[in-house]
C-alpha positions in Angstrom: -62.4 -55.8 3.3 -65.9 -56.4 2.5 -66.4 -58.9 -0.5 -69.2 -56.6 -1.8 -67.9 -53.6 -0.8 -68.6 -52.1 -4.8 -72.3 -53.4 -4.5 -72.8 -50.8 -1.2 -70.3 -48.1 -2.6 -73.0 -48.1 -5.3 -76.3 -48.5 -3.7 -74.8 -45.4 -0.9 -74.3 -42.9 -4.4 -77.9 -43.3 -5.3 -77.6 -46.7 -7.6 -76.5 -47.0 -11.1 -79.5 -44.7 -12.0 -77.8 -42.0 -10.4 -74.2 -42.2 -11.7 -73.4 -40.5 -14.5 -70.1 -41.5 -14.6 -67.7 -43.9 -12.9 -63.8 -45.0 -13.6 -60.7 -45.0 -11.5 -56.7 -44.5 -10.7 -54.3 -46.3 -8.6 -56.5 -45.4 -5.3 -60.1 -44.8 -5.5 -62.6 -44.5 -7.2 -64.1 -41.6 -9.5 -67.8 -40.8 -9.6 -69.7 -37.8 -10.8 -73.8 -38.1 -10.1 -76.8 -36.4 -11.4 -78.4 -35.8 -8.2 -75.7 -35.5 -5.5 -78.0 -35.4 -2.6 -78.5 -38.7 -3.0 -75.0 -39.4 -2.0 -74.6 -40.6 1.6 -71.2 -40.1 2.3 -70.9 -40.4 6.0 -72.0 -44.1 4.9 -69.9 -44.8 2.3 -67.2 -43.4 4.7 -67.5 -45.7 7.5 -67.7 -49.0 5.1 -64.6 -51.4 5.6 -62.2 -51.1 2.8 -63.1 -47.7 2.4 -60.1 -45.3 4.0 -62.1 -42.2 3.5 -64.1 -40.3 0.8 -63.7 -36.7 -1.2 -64.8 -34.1 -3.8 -61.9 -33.0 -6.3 -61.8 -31.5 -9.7 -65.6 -32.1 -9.7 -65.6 -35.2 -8.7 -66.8 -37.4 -5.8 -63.6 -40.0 -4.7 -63.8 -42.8 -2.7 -60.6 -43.9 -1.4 -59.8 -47.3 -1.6 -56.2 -48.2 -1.9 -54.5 -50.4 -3.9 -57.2 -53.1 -4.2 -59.5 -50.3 -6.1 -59.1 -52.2 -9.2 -61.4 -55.3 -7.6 -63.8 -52.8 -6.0 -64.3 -51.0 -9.1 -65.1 -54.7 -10.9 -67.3 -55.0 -8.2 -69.4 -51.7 -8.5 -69.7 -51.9 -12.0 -70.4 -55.6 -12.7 -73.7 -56.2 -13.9 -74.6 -52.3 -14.8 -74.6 -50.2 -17.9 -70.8 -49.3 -17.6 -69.8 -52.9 -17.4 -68.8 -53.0 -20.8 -66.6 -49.4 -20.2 -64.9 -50.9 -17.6 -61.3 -50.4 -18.7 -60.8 -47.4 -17.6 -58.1 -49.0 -15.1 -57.0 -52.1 -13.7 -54.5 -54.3 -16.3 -52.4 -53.0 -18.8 -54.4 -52.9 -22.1 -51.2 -53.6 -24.4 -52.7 -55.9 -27.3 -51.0 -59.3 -26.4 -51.1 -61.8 -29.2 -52.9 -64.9 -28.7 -49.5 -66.7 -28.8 -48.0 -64.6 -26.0 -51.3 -64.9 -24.0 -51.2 -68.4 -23.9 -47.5 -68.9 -23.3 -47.6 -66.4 -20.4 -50.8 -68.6 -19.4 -48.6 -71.9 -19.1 -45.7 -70.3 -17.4 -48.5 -68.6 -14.6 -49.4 -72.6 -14.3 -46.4 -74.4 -14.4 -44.0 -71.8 -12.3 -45.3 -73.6 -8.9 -44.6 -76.9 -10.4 -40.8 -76.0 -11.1 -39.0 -77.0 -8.0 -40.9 -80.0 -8.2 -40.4 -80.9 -11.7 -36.6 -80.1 -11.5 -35.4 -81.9 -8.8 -37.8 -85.3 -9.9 -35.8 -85.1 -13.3 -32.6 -85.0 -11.9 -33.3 -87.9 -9.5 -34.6 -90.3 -12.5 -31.6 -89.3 -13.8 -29.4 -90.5 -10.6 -31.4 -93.4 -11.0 -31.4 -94.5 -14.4 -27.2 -93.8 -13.8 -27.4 -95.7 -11.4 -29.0 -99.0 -13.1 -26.8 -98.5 -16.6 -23.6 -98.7 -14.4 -24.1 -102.1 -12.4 -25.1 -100.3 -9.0 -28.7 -100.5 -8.8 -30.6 -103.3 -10.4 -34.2 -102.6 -12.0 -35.6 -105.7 -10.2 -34.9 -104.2 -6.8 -37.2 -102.9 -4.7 -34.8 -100.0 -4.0 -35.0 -99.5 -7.8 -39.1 -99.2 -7.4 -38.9 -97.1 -4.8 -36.9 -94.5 -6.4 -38.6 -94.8 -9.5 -42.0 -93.9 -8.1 -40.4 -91.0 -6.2 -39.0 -89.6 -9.4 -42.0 -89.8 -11.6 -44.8 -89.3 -9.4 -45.0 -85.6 -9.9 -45.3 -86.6 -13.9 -48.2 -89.5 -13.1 -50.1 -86.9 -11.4 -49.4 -84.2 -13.5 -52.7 -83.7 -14.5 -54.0 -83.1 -10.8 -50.5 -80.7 -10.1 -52.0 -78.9 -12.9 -55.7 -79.1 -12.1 -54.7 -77.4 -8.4 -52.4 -74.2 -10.1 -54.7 -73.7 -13.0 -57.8 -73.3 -10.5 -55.4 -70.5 -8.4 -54.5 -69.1 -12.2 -57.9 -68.9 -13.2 -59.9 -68.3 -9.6 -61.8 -72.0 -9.7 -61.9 -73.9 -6.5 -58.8 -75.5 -6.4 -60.3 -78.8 -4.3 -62.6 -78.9 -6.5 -60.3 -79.2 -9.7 -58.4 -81.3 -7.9 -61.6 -83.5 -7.4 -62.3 -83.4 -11.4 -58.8 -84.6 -12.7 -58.3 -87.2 -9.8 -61.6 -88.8 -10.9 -60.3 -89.5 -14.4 -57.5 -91.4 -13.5 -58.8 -94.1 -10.9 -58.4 -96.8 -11.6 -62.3 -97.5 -12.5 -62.3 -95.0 -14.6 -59.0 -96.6 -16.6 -60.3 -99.9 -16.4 -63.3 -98.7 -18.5 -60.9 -99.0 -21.7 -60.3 -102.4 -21.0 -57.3 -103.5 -23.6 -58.3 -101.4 -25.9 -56.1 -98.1 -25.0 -56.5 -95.2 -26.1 -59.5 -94.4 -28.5 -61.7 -96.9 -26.7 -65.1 -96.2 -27.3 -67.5 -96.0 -24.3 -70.7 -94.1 -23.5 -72.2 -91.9 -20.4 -75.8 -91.5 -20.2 -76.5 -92.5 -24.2 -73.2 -90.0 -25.0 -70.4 -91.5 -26.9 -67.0 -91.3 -24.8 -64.0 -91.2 -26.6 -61.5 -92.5 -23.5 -57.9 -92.5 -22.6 -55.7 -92.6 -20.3 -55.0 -88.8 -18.7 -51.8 -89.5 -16.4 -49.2 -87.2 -17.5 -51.5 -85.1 -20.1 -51.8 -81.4 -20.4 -54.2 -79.6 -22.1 -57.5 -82.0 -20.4 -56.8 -80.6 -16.9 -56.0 -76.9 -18.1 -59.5 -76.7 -20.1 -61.5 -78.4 -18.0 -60.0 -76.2 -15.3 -60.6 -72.7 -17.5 -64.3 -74.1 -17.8 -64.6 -75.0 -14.2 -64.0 -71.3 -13.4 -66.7 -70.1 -15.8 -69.3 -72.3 -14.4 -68.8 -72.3 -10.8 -69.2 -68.2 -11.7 -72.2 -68.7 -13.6 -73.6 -70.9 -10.8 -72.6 -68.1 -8.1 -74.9 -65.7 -9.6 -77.9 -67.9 -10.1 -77.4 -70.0 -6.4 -78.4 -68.4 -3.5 -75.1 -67.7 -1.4 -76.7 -70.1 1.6 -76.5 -72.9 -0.8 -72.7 -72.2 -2.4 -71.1 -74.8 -0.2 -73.4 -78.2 -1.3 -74.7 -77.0 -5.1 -72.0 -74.9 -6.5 -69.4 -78.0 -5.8 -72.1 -81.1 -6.7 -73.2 -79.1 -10.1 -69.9 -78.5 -11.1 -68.4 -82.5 -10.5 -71.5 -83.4 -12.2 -71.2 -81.5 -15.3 -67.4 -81.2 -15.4 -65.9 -85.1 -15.0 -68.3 -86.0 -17.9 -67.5 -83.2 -20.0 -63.5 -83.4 -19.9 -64.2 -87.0 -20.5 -66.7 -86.6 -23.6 -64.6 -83.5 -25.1 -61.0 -82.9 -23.9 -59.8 -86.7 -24.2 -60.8 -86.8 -27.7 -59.2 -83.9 -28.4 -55.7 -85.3 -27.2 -56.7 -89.1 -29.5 -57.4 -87.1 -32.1 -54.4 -84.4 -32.6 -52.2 -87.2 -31.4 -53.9 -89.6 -33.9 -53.3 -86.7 -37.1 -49.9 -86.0 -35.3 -49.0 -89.5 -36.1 -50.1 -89.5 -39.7 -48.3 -86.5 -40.5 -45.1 -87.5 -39.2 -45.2 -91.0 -40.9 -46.4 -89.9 -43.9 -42.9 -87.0 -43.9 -40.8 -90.0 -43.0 -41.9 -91.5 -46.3 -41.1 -88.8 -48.0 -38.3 -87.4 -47.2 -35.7 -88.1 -43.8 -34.4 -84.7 -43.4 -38.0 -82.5 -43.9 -39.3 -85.3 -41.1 -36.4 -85.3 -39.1 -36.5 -81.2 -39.0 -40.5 -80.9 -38.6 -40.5 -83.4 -35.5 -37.1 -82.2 -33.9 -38.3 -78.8 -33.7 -42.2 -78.8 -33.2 -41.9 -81.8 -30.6 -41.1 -78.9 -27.6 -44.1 -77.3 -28.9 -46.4 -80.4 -28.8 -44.8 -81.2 -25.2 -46.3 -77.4 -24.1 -50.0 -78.7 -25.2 -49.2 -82.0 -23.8 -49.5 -83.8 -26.7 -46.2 -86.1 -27.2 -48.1 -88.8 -24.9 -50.7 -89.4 -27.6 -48.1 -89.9 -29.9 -46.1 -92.7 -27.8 -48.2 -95.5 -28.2 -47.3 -95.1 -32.3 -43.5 -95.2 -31.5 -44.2 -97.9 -28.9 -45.9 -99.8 -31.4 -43.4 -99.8 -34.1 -40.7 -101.4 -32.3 -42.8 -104.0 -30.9 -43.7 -105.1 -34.5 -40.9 -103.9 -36.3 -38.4 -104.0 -34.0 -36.8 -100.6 -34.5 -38.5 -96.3 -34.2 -37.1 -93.4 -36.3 -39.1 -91.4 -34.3 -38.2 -91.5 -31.6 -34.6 -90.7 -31.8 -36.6 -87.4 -33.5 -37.9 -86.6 -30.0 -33.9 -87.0 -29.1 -32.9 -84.1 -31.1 -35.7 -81.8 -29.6 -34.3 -82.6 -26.2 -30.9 -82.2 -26.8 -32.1 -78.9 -28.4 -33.9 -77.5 -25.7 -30.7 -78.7 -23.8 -28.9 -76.2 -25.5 -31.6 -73.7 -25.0 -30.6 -74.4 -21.2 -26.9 -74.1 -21.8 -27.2 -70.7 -23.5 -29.7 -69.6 -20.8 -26.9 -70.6 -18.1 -24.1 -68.6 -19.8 -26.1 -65.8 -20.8 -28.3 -64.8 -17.5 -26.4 -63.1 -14.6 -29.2 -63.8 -12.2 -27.9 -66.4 -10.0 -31.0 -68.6 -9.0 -32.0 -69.0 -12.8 -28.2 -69.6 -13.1 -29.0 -72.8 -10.8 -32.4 -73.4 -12.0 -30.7 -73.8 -15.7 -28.2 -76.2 -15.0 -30.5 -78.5 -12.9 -32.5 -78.4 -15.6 -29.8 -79.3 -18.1 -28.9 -82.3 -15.9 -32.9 -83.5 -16.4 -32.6 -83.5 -19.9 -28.6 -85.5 -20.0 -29.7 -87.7 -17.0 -33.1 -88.6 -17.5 -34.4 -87.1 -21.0 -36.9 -84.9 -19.2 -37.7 -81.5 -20.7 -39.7 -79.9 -18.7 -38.0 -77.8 -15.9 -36.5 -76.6 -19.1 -39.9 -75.9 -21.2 -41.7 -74.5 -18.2 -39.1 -72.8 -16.4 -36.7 -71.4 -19.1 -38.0 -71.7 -22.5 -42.0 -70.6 -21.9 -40.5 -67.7 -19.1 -38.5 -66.0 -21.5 -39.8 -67.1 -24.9 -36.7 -66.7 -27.1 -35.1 -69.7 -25.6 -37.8 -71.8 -26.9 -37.2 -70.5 -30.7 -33.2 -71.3 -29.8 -34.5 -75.4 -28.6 -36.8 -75.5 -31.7 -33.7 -74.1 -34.1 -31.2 -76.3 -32.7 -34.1 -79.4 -32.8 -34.9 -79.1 -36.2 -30.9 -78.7 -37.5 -29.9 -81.3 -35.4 -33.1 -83.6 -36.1 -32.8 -82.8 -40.0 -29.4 -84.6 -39.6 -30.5 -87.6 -37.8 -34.0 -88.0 -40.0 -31.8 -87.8 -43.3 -29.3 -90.5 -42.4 -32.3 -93.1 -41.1 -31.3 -93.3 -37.5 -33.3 -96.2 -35.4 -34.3 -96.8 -32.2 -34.5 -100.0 -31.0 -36.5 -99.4 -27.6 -38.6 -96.4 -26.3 -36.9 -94.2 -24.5 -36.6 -90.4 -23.3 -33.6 -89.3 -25.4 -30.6 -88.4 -22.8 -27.1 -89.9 -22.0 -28.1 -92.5 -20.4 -30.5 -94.2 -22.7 -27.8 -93.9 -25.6 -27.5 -98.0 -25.7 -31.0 -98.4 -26.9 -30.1 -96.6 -30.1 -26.4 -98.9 -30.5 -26.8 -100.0 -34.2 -25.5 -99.4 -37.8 -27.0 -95.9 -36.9 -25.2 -94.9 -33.6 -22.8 -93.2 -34.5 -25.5 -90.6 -36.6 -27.6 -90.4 -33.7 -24.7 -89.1 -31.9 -23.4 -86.7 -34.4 -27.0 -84.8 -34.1 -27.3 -84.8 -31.0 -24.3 -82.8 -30.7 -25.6 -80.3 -33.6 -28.8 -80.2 -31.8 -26.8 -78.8 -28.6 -24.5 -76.9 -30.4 -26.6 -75.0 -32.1 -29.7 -74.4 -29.3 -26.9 -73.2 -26.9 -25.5 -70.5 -30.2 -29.1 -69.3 -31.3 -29.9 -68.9 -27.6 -26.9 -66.7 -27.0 -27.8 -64.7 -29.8 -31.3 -64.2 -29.4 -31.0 -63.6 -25.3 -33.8 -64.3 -22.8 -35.2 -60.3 -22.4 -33.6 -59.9 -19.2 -31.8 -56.8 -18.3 -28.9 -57.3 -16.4 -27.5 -53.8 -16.0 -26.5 -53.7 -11.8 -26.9 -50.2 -10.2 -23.7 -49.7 -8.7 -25.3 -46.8 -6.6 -26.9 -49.8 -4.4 -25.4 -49.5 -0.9 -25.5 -54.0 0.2 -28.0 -54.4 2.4 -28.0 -57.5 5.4 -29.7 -60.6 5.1 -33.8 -60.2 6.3 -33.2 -56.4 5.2 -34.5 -55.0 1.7 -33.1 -52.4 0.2 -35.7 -49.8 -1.7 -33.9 -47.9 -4.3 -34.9 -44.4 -5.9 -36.9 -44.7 -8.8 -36.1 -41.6 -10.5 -33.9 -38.3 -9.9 -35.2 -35.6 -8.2 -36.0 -33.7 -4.6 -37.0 -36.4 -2.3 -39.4 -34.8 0.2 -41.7 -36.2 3.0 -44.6 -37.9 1.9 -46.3 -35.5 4.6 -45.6 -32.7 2.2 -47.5 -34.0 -0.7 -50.4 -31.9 -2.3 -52.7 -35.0 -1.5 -54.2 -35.6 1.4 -55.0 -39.1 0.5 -51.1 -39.8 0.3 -49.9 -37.3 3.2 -51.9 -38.5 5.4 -50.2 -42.1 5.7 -53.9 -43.8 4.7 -52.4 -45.8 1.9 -48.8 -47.1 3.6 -45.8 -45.6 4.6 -43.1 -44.1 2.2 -42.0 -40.3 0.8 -42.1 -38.8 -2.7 -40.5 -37.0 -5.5 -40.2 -34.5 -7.7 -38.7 -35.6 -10.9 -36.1 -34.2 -12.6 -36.4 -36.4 -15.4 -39.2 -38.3 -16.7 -38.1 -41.8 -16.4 -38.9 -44.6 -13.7 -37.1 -47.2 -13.4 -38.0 -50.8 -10.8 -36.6 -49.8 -7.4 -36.2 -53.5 -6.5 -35.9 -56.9 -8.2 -40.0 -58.2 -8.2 -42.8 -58.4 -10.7 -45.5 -55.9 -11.8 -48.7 -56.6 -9.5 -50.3 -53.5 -10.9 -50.5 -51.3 -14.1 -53.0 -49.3 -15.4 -54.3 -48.1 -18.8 -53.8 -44.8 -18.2 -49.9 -45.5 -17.5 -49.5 -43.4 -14.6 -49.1 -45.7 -11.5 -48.0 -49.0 -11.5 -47.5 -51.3 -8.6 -44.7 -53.7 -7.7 -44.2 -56.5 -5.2 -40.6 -57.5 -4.5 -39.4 -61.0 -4.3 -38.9 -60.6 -0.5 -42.9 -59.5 -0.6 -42.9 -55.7 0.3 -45.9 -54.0 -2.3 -44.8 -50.8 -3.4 -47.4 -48.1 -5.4 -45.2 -45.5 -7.6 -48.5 -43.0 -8.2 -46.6 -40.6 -10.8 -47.9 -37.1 -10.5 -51.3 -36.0 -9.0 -54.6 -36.6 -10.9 -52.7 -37.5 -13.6 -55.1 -40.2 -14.6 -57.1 -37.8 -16.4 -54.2 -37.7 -19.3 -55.6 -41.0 -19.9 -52.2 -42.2 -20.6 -51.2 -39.2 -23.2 -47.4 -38.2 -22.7 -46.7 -41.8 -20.8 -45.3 -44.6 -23.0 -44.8 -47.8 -20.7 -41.8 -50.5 -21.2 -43.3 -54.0 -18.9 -46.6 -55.3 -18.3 -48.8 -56.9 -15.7 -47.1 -59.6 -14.7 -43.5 -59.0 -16.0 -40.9 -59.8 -13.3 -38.3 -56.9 -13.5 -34.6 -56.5 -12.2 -33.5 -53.7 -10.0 -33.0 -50.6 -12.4 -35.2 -52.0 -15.1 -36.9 -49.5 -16.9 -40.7 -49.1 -16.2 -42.0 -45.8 -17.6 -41.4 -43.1 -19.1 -43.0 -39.7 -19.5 -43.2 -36.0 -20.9 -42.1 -33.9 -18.2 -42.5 -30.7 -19.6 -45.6 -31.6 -21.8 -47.2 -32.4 -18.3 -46.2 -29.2 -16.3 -47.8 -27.3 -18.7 -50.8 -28.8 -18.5 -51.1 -27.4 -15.2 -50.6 -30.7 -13.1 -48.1 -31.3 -10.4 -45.8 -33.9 -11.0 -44.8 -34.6 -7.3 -44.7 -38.5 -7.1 -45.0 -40.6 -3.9 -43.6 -43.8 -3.2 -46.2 -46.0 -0.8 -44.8 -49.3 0.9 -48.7 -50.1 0.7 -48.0 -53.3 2.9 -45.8 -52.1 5.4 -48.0 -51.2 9.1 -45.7 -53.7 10.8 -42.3 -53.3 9.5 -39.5 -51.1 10.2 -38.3 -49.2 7.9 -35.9 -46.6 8.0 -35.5 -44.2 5.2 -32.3 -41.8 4.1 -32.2 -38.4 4.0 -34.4 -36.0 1.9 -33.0 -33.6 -0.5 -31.8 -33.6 -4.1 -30.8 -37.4 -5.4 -30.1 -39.8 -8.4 -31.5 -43.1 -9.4 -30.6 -45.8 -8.4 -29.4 -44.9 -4.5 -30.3 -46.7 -1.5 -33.9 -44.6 -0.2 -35.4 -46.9 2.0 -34.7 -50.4 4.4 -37.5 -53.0 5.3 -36.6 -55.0 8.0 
């Protein structure tokens, strides 16, 4: 498809002076001109990405297809109905800020999972390993291990510099380029021995530095702002010039900036971090021990624990002894017991998996996050279970003075650097901590639905089973009222009329697609087959009266989950047919075989993709 397919579509209607109006549905595009002479539509018909064009209800249509949504974007960007421009495209269900940026993280870290899972459970092998006699920490064996267990944590900051860029559309070499500078060694040699909070300079500009191996929130920002600018610098650059100025302008403005501004923003909050917590501990054991316990999960989401180490680090090496840090235990143990009650309470099998290997980071090696990332920040309430069992457990632990005498990731196997007078406290909480993450996990749930359609037929191995989506008269997708659909342009598949007005998720996969006006919505299954469910014909123009949606953009849903529902009667006698296809929008080389036509419920096997 054309890049700029939008920018013709509009200059072929007459231009932005001659459009009087302009939104669209699931498949095209919806004009209506004041001159329509000026409308070449032979033109417009023979672009690429344009499967063919068409006056309707009194308006002009230009069929696009499922990628309609970036076309539109594209047409209306820079015009007079830019600032209109949600008439379709992503769900516009008010998120708040806190569910924005939690679904944000989870979009960044998901690639990282695998990764992050399996390094935690091999430092845990490993640190197993040296506590019982079989591996010593001299060895090279021991080094070799080690760097192969952490490396994915060292480098962190680039892992995250490459998915943020594909999250937020930034060149992800580029990124990759940014982050990787700050953590040569020239640039860490800069601080000298002073650590973090060195002061240094770039071009007369004070530079706040520290070390960004393992950080968080420099590589996210610095990513989000990469993807504004290298935009900006798109639409002032000549396109012949993209590939030197757009990648020089942005390492020259965006190495310095994370440096002068995102650093100092992880010294600082760390810095204030570390004044609050030692001025609770003054105060009061328990209000410390239940503040740090269940807000340290949270800080490890922004990334900010690592600015708080060095405080911990530096009160054993003059005291001798932490009470923080057997704090940042409790937290662990408690987001351990968010896992727990996320493996006895899903029915999915792979998260089944996922949740105990990420259990066996947290008891081998004290690393949280395969849990955070892939559990907690995924479904939400488990992080509210690990932050309720934290702060009990840590309350416990804070109130009776527990000490650590070296710094260490809280798991099992770093228990002998908290023996003391204190032990046997420390291990008392721990156990709350678990206890009760794994119960107010179990209570809350994880907002998965895991009612099974027994109406499924199984299906083989390499096959994917497509089930109904709603009752009703399965007919031929020839049949359907709509040439755009009958005449196989969009994919192939059949249709519907409903008997009922609720749609339910044919398959398990996630929500590609889902417009305002609530009455298509597009799904790609986890084997990869892109489905559009287009309920009713010109529907759109309800502008989403008489639908009430149940998942957004982005949601992954089970088989059977409930997607939409809508006022079949109310929508009848408005005088518009409620016949609804189902497009396989991706499927001009597969074979698929689908069942008979005729009268059906939900939930029974309707189509197979090999």
């Amino acid at each position: 498809m054309d890049k700029q397919l939008g920018k013709k579509i509009l200059e072929l209607v007459g231009g932005e002076e001659n459009v009087q109006s302009i939104t669209h549905c699931a498949t095209r595009l919806r004009m209506s001109f004041k001159d329509k002479s000026k409308v070449e539509d032979t033109a417009i018909g023979k672009l690429n990405g344009v499967l063919s064009t068409m006056e309707k209800g009194g308006q002009y249509q230009v069929v696009i297809g499922p990628a309609v949504d970036s076309v539109y974007k594209d047409v209306v960007a820079n015009t007079k109905f830019e600032s209109d421009s949600s008439g379709g495209g992503d769900s516009q269900e008010k998120k708040n800020i806190v569910t924005i940026f939690l679904d944000t993280v989870a979009g960044i870290f998901t690639p990282l999972l695998p990764l992050l899972a399996g390094s935690g459970v091999l430092r845990g092998i490993v640190l197993l390993l040296t506590q019982v006699g079989l591996l010593s920490d001299t060895s090279s064996t021991y080094t070799i291990l080690t760097v192969s267990s952490t490396a994915v944590f060292y480098f962190l900051p680039i892992l995250l510099a490459f998915t943020s860029a594909k999250k937020f559309g930034a060149n992800q070499y580029v990124a990759v380029a940014v982050m990787g500078a700050l953590i040569m060694p020239d640039f860490m040699n800069l601080m000298g021995d002073g650590g973090n909070g060195t002061v240094s300079s770039f071009i007369g500009i004070p530079v706040v530095l520290m070390g960004y191996s393992s950080t968080v929130i420099p590589a996210v920002l610095a990513v989000w702002c990469q993807s504004k600018l290298e935009k900006f610098l798109k639409k002032i650059i000549p396109l012949s010039l993209h590939l030197l100025f757009v990648s020089l302008i942005t390492l020259l403005v965006m190495v310095p900036l994370t440096a002068i501004v995102f650093g100092p923003f992880g010294v600082y909050v760390g810095e204030a971090f570390a004044n609050l917590v030692n001025a609770l501990m003054s105060f009061n054991g328990w209000i410390a021990g239940a503040f740090i316990g269940g807000i340290w999960n949270v800080m490890v989401i922004f990334g900010l624990q690592w600015a708080v180490n060095p405080v911990m680090i530096q009160n054993i090496s003059v005291l001798g002894f932490d009470k923080i840090v057997p704090l940042t235990g409790a937290a662990n143990f408690g987001m351990a017991g968010a896992a727990m009650g996320t493996f006895l309470k899903t029915k999915d099998s792979e998260m089944k998996s996922f949740s105990f290997s990420a259990l066996l980071s947290i008891f081998f090696a004290g690393i949280t996050e395969p849990a955070i990332y892939g559990i907690a920040v995924k479904y939400k309430k488990p992080l509210i279970g690990a932050v309720i069992g934290g702060a009990a457990g840590g309350a416990f632990i804070g109130g009776m003075g527990v000490n650590a005498y070296a710094f260490v990731f809280g798991g099992l196997t770093t228990i002998p650097a908290f023996i003391g007078d204190t032990l046997v406290y420390y291990l008392i909480g721990l156990a709350i901590c678990f206890v009760v993450g794994t119960i107010a996990t179990i209570i809350l749930g994880i907002d998965e639905d895991l009612e099974e359609t027994s109406a499924l037929s199984s299906v083989s191995k390499g096959n994917e089973v497509i089930s109904l989506p709603i009752s009703g008269d399965v007919i031929k997708l020839e049949d359907v009222k709509d040439e755009v659909f009958s005449s196989g342009a969009m994919g192939k598949g059949l249709a519907i009329i409903p008997d009922n007005g609720n749609l339910y998720a044919p398959f398990d996969g996630v929500v590609t697609m889902l417009f305002a006006t609530k009455h298509a919505i597009g799904l790609t299954s986890d084997q990869g087959n892109e489905v559009l469910i287009h309920i009713g014909m010109d529907t759109v123009e309800l502008n989403g009266e008489l639908f009430t949606t149940y998942v957004k953009q982005g949601d992954k849903v089970k088989r059977g989950d409930r997607l939409i529902s809508f006022d079949k009667d109310a929508i009848s006698k408005k005088g518009y047919d409620l016949t609804t296809p189902i497009v396989i929008t991706n499927a001009a080389d597969k074979d698929i075989e689908f069942s008979k036509y005729g009268k059906m419920e939900q939930g029974i096997e309707i189509a197979s993709i090999q």
